[in-house]
N, C-alpha and C positions, 0 to 999 in steps of 0.2 A: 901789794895787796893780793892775796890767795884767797878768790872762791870756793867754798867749799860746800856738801852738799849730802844730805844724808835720808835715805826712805825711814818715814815712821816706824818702828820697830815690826807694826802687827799688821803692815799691808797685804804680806801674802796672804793672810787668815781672810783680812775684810778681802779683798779679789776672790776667793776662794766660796768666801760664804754670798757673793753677791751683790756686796754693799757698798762698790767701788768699780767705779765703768770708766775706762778711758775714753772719755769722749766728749761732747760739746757741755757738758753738767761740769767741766774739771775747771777749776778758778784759780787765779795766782791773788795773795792780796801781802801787802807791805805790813812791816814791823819796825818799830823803834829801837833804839840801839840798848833800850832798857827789857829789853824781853830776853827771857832766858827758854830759849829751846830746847826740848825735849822731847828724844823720837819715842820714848817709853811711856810719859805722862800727856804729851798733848795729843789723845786719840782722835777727838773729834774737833772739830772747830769753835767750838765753845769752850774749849780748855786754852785756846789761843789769847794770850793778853799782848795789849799796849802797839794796836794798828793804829798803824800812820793817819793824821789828817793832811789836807794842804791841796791845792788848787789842781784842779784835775785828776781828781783821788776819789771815791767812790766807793763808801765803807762796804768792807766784804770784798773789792777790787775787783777784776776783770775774770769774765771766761778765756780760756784760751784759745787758739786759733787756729785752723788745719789741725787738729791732737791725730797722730797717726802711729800706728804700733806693727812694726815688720819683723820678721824671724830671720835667721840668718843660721840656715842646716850646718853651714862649714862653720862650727865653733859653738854651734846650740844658742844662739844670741837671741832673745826679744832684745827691741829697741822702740821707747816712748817717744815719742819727737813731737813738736808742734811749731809751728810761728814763733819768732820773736813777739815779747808779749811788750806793749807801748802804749805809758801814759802820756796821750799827746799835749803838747801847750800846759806844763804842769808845773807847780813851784812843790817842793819835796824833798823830803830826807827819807830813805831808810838804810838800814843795816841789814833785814832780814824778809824772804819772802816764804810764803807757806803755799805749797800746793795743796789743795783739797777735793773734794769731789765734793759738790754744792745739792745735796735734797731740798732744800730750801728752808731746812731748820737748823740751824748751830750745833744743837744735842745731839744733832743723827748726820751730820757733815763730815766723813771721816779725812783725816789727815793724811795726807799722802807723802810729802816728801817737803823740807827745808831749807834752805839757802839761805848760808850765811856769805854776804857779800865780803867780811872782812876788813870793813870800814866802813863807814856811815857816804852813802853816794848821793847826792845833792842835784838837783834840775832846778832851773830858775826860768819859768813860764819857755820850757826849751821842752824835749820829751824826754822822757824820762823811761830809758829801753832795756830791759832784762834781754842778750843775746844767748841763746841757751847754746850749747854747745854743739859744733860740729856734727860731733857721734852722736846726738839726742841728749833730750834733758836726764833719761834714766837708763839704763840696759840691765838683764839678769840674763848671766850664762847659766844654763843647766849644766851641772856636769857628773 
């Protein structure tokens, strides 16, 4: 099974114009194996269809945790990182997770980045743990 993982197409724009803060507002939330993602069409969190329900799930899902963002001069690297993000004690399926930056309204919630797990991952009242990757959940080399 290959994780795979892609930024919404117009993130550098919304960063750019202000409408996108890496920081404690930024949310991960679950999707059904029936959503079809799209970094071009799901801009805001309201374009997002067919979130997961199921016992320790929390529609709109979790903030993330520690989000910290470091530069790296040798290679021009930003790097996004945060916590592993953990629904604990939870019965649940998904396929897919959406990162966002949470205003607190859906229509102005922009989309940040996608995660396709590559098969449908299953918790039975056990947690249920997105482990983001080593080198951070996201990086952009300047070059």
């Amino acid at each position: 099974m290959a994780v795979t993982g892609f930024l919404a197409g117009n993130v550098p724009i919304k960063a750019f114009n202000k409408e996108v803060q890496w920081g404690t507002s930024v949310k991960v939330m679950l999707l059904t194996s029936t959503a079809a993602p799209d970094q071009d069409t799901w801009i805001y969190k309201s374009s997002v269809t067919n979130e997961i329900t199921g016992t320790g799930y929390t529609a709109g899902g979790q903030a993330i945790a520690s989000p910290t963002a470091t530069y790296t001069a040798a290679g021009n690297i930003s790097t996004f990182d945060a916590a592993d993000t953990v629904w604990s004690g939870s019965t649940l399926t998904a396929r897919y997770a959406v990162i966002y930056y949470d205003t607190g309204t859906a229509a102005t919630s922009p989309i940040i980045g996608i995660i396709n797990f590559g098969a449908d991952v299953s918790s039975t009242a056990a947690n249920f743990t997105i482990t983001w990757n080593a080198s951070g959940i996201f990086t952009f080399t300047i070059a």
